[in-house]
N, C-alpha and C positions, 0 to 999 in steps of 0.2 A: 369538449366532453362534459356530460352534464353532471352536477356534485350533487348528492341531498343534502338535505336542508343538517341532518345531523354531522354530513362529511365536511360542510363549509360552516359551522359552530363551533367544531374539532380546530380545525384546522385558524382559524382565526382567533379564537382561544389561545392555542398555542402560539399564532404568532406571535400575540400582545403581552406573553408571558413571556417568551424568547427574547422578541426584542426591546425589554428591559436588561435582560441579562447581555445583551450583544452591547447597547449601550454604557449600560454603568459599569458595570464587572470588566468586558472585554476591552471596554472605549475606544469602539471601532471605529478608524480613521477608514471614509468609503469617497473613494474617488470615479468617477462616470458612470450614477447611476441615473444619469438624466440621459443616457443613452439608449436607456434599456425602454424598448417600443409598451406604450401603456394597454396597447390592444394589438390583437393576430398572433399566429404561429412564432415562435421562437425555442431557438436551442441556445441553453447557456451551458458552455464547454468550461472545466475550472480545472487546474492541479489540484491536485488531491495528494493532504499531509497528516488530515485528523479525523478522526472520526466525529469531530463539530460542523466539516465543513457544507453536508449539506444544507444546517441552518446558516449558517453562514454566508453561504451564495444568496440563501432566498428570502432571508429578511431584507436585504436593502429594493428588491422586487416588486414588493407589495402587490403584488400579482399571486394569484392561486397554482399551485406550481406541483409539475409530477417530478419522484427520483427515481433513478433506476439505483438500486442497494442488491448487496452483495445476500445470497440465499441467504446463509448464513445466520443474520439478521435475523431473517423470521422463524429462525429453531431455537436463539438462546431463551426467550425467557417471551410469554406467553404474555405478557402486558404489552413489553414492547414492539409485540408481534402486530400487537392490535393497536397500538399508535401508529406506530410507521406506515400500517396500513393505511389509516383514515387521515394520515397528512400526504395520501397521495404518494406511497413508495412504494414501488412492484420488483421485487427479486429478479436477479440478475445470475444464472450461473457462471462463476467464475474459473476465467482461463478455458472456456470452451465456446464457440457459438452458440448463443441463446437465442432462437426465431421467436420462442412465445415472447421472449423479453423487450426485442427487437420490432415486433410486431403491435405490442400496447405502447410503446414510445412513438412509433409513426404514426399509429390511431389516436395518439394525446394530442401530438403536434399538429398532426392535417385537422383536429376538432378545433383548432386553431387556440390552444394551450401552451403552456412554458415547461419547457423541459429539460432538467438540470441532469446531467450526466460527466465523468470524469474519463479524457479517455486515455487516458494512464493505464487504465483498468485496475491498479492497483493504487493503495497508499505509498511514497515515498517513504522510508527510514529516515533520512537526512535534511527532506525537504528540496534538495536536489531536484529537476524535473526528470522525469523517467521518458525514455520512450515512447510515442503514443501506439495504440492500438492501430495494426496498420492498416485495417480495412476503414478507417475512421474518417479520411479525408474523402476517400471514392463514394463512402454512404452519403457523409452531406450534399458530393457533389449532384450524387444522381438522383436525391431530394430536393433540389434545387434550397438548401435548407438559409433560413435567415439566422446570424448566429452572433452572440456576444462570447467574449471571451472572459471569463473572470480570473484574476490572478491573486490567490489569497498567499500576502510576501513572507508576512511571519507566522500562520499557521502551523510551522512546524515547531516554533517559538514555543506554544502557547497548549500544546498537548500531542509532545513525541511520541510518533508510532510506538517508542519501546519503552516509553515510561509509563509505571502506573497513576503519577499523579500530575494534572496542569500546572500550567505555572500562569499565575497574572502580570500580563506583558499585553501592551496597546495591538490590536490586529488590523491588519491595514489590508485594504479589499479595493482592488482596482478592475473596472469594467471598462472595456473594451470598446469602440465605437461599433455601430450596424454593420456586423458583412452580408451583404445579400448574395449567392453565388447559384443565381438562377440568368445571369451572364451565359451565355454559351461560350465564350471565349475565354472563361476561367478555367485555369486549368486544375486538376489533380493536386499538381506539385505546387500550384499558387496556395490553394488551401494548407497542405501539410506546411510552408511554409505560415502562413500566417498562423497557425496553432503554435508552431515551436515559439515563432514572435511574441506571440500575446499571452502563453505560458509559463515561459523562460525564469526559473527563478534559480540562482544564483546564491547557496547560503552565505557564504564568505562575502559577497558585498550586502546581506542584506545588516541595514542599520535599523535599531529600535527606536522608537520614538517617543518616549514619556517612560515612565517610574516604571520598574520591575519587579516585580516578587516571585521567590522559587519555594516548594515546601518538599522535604527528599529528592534534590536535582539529582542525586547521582543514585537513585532507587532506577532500578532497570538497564544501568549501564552496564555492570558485571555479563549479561545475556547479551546485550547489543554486542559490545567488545569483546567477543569471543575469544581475541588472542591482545598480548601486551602490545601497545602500540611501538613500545620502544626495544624490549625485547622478544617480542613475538611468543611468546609461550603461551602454549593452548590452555584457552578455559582456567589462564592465570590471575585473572582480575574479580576483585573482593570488594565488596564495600569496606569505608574506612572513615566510618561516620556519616551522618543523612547527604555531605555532598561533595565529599571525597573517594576513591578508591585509589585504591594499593597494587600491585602488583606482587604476588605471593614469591615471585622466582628472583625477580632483581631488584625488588624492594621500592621501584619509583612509583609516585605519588603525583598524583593530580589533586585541585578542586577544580569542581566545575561550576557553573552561573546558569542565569536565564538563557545569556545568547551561547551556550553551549559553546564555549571555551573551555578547556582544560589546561589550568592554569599547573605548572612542571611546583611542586612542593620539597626535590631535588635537586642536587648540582649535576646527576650526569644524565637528566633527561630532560629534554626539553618540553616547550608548553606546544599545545595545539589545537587550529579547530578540530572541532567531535567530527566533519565529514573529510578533516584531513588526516584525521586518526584511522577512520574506516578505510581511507583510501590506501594508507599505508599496510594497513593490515592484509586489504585484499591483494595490491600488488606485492607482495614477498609470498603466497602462498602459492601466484600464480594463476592462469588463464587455461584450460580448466583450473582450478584448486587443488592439492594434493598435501596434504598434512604430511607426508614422507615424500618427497620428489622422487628419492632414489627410489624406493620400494615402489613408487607408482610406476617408475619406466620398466622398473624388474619383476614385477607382480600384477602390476595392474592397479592395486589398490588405492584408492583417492585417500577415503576416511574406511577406519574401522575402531568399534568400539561396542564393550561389554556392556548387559543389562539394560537394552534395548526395547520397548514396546512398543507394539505392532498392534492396532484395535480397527476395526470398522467401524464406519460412519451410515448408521441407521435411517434416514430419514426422518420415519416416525418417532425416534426414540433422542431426550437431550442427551444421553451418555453413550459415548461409544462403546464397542463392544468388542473385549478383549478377543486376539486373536492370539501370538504369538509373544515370547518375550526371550532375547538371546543376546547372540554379538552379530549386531549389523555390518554389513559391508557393502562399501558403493566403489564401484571401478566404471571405468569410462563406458560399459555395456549395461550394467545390472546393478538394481541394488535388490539386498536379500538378507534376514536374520538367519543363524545357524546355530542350533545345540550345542551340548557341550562335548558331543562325539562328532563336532565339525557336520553335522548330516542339515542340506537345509528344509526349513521349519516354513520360510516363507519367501518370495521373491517373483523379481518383476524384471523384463528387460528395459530400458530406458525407452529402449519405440514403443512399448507400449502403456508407457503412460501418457493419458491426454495432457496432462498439465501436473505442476508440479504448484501448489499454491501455498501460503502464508496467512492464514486465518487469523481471524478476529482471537485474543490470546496466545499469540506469537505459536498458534498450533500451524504444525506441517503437514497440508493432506497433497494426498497421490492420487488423482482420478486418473479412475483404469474402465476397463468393459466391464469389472466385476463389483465396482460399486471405487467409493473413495475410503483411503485407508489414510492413519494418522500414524506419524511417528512421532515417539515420546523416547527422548535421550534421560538415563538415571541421573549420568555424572557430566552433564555437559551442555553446551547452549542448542538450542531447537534454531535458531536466527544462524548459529555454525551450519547447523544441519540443510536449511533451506538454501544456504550461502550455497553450500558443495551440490546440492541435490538438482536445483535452477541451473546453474554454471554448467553441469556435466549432460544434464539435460536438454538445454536449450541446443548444442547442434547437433542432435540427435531428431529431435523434435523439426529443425531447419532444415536438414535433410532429408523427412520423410516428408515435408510439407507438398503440397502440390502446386506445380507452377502456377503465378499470380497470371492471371488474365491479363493480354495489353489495354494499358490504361487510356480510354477516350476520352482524344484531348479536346 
C-alpha cells in the first residue's frame, strides 16, 4: 500500500520518539525479532493487555505497519483521532463483524504490508489470555496468511486494563518463528492450536525481571474487585491508601505491588494473586452470575439496582445522550431500567443485543438495531455490570448464532 511522503514522516517520527520510550522507560526485554520477514505480506497476531500494546508489537518491527483499533479510538479526542490515523490505524467495530475493517486489512496485507491485529478482540483484565475470535484461524487459513506471533508476558504488568495509572516494570516481547499456512494440508485446528501456543500467557507464572516501580497500585482496584475476595460482599472494597484497600464489611486488608499480589495485612485473610482474587470472586457468584442465587431461581433476577443511567452513543457527538435513569434489572432474558411506579422506562431482550462490550473507561455499551447504549451504575462497579451483562449474555447470543460451516480441512 502506498504511504505519502507526509504519512511515512508521521509515522517514523513517532517511531523514533517511541522507541526511546520502549527502550529507556519500558526496558524492553525483545526475544525473535530476527524472525519477523524484512520484506512481503505479513500478519502479526499478539494478546492484548494494554492499550501500549500496539506500539509495543511494532517498534521491535521496524517495518511500516497497519493496526486495526477499536472505533472508539477515533471519537475520544480529535488529535488522537488524527494520529492514529496517520500511523496507519483503521477502526475496527467491536463485538460485531466489521467487512470495511476486514476488507482494508486484506488490501494492506495482499499490498504486501505488515499487519498487527489482536484476536482476543478484546483487552484482557488480568492478562490471562482470552479466547480468540473464532472465525480467526478459518480467515488466516483461507488467506493462505504468513504469521508471527507476538506474546507481550508482562504487559499487563506495566498498564492494567483497570488501572488509571502505569507502573515501571521491565516488558518482555517474544516473536514467534514464520508460520506460512499456504500448505493445503494445514489444518483449521493446526492453526487455532498454534495461536493458543504462541499466545498463552499464564499470570501466576509470569516472573519480572529487573527493578520495579508502582505509583497508586491499588487506584482502580475498588472497580475491578467488585466484591470482597475473602468475604464476598458486593461493591465492599475502598481504597486504603495509594496501595492498599480495605474491605468495609469484614475489615480485611490487602497491599498490593507491581506484580499484583495482594499481600493479606490480616490474621483472618489470606494473601492472593489479583487473578486468583478475580477468580474467586467470579466462581462464588456463579456461572451465569446472580448477586441473590435464591431470588434468581425464584424471580429470575441476576442483579438489580437503584439510580441507574441509560444514554445513547451518538456517533457524531463525544458525549452520549442521556436517555433514561432508574432501577435496572438484568435476568437471564432481559435487561431493562424502571420508574419509581415499577413502569419500564427502557429495555432490551438479551437476543437482541449484538454485543455486549467494555469500552475504553471501563464504559459498558449494548449494540442493538437501535444504535449502542451505555450503562452507567450510581452506587456500584460498571466491570460488576459487564461481569453479569457478558455472562448472561453470552448463551443467549450462542444460541441464536447460526451454525458454523464445516470446516475445510
Amino acid at each position: 500500500m502506498a504511504h505519502s511522503f507526509k504519512q511515512r514522516a508521521i509515522y517514523w517520527a513517532s517511531w523514533g520518539l517511541y522507541s526511546l520510550f520502549f527502550r529507556v522507560v519500558l526496558r524492553a526485554r525483545v526475544y525473535g525479532a530476527e524472525n519477523i520477514p524484512k520484506d512481503g505480506p505479513l500478519l502479526v497476531l499478539a494478546n492484548h493487555t494494554s492499550l501500549l500494546d500496539p506500539p509495543n508489537v511494532g517498534i521491535p518491527i521496524r517495518r511500516i505497519t497497519h493496526f486495526m483499533a477499536t472505533e472508539q479510538l477515533f471519537r475520544s479526542n480529535r488529535f488522537l483521532a488524527w494520529l492514529v490515523t496517520n500511523l496507519n490505524a483503521f477502526p475496527k467495530a467491536k463485538g460485531v463483524v466489521d467487512r470495511r475493517a476486514m476488507k482494508r486489512m486484506l488490501r494492506a496485507y495482499r499490498d504486501g504490508d505488515v499487519v498487527v491485529f489482536f484476536p482476543e478482540g478484546v483487552r484482557s483484565w488480568t492478562g490471562r489470555t482470552l479466547p480468540m475470535v473464532d472465525s480467526t484461524a478459518t480467515f488466516l487459513k483461507r488467506i493462505k496468511a504468513r504469521v508471527v506471533y507476538c506474546r507481550l508476558k508482562t504487559g499487563h504488568l506495566i498498564f492494567p486494563r483497570w488501572a488509571p495509572y502505569p507502573r515501571l516494570t521491565p516488558l518482555v516481547v517474544e516473536y514467534s518463528e514464520l508460520f506460512d499456512y499456504s500448505d493445503p494440508d494445514t489444518t483449521v485446528e493446526q492453526v487455532e492450536k498454534d495461536m493458543v501456543e504462541n499466545l498463552r500467557v499464564v499470570p501466576e507464572e509470569v516472573v519480572q525481571v529487573g527493578a520495579s516501580l508502582g505509583y497508586r497500585m491499588a487506584w482502580g482496584l475498588p472497580e475491578f474487585l467488585w466484591a470482597c475476595p475473602s468475604c464476598f460482599t458486593e461493591d465492599g472494597i475502598v481504597l486504603d491508601g495509594s496501595s492498599a484497600i480495605r474491605c468495609t464489611a469484614c475489615s480485611a486488608r490487602w497491599t498490593t505491588d507491581v506484580s499484583q499480589n495482594l499481600t493479606s495485612q490480616t490474621p483472618d485473610a489470606p494473601s492472593y494473586r489479583l487473578v486468583t482474587a478475580v477468580d474467586r470472586i467470579h466462581a462464588h457468584f456463579g456461572s451465569p452470575p446472580a448477586a441473590d442465587r435464591a431470588r434468581f431461581e425464584s424471580e429470575g433476577v441476576a442483579l438489580e439496582e437503584a439510580d441507574v443511567s441509560i444514554s445513547k452513543i451518538i456517533p457524531t457527538e463525544r458525549a452520549p445522550m442521556p436517555v433514561c435513569t432508574g432501577t435496572a434489572r438484568l435476568t437471564a432474558t432481559r435487561i431493562s431500567v424502571h420508574g419509581d411506579d415499577g413502569a419500564e422506562l427502557w429495555g432490551y431482550d438479551l437476543s437482541e443485543l449484538k454485543a455486549v462490550l467494555a469500552q475504553l473507561g471501563n464504559r459498558v455499551h449494548m449494540r442493538t438495531a437501535d444504535g449502542n447504549f451505555q450503562i452507567d451504575p450510581t452506587h456500584s462497579s460498571t466491570i460488576k455490570w459487564s461481569h453479569f451483562l457478558e455472562s448472561h449474555h453470552a448463551p443467549v447470543a450462542a444460541a441464536a448464532a447460526p451454525t458454523r460451516r464445516t470446516r475445510k480441512r
